[in-house]
C-alpha positions as CSV (number, residue, x, y, z in Angstrom):
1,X,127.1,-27.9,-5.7
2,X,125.8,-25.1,-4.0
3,X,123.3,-23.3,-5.6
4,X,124.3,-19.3,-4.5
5,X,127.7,-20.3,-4.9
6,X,126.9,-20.9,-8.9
7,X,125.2,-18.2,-9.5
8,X,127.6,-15.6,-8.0
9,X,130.5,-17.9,-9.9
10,X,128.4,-18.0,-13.2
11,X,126.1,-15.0,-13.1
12,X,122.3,-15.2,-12.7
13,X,122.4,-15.4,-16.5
14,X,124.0,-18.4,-17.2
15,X,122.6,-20.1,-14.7
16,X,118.8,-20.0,-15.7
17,X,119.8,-21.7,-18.7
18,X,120.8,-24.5,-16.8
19,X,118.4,-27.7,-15.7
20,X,118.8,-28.5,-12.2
21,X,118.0,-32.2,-11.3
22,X,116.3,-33.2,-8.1
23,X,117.3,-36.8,-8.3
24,X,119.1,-38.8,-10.7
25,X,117.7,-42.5,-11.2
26,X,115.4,-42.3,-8.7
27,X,113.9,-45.7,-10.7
28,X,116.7,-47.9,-9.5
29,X,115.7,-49.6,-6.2
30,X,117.2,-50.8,-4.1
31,X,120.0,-48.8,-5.2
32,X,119.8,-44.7,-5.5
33,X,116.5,-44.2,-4.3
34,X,115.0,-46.3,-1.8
35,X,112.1,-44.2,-0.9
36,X,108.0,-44.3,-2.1
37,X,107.1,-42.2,-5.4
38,X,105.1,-40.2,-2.5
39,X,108.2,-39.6,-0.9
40,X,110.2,-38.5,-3.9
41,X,107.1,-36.0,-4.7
42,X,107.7,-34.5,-1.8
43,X,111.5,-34.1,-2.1
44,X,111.1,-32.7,-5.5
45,X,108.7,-30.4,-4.6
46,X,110.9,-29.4,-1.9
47,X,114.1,-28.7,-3.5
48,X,111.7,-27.1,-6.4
49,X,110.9,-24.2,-3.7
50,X,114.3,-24.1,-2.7
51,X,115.8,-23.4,-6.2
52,X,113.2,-20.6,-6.8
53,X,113.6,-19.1,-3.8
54,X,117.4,-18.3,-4.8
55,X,115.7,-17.2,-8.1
56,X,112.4,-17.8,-9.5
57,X,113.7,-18.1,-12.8
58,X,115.9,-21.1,-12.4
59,X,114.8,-24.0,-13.9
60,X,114.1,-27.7,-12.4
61,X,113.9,-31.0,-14.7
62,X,114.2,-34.8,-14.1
63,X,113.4,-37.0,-13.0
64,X,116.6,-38.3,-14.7
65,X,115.4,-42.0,-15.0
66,X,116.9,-45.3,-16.0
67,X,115.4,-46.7,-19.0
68,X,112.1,-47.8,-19.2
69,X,111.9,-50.6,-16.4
70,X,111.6,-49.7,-13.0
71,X,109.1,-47.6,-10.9
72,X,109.3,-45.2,-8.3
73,X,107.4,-47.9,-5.9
């Protein structure tokens, strides 16, 4: 996926309607993530800034967890 790519594909539009996801299942470890919940602050915080600075209007959810068990620890 590349973010400027979708929005000149889809229009501006369309794409702040969408939810982008930072990570998904970041809960499963070892597995998909293997980092801290510090760690994975961090990256969602950076890829948060990232998204708005294509356009502030886009729209960031997640995390996308795995049931109930699980941490990010």
């Amino acid at each position: 996926m590349s973010l400027c790519g979708d929005s000149e594909r889809y229009g501006a539009d369309e794409v702040k309607t969408w939810y982008f996801e930072v990570w998904n299942e970041p809960n499963l470890s070892p597995g998909f993530w293997s980092g801290t919940q510090e760690e994975y602050f961090k990256l969602f915080k950076y890829s948060v800034n990232a998204i708005k600075s294509v356009n502030s209007a886009y729209r960031v959810g997640g995390p996308g967890t795995a049931g109930l068990q699980g941490s990010l620890n």
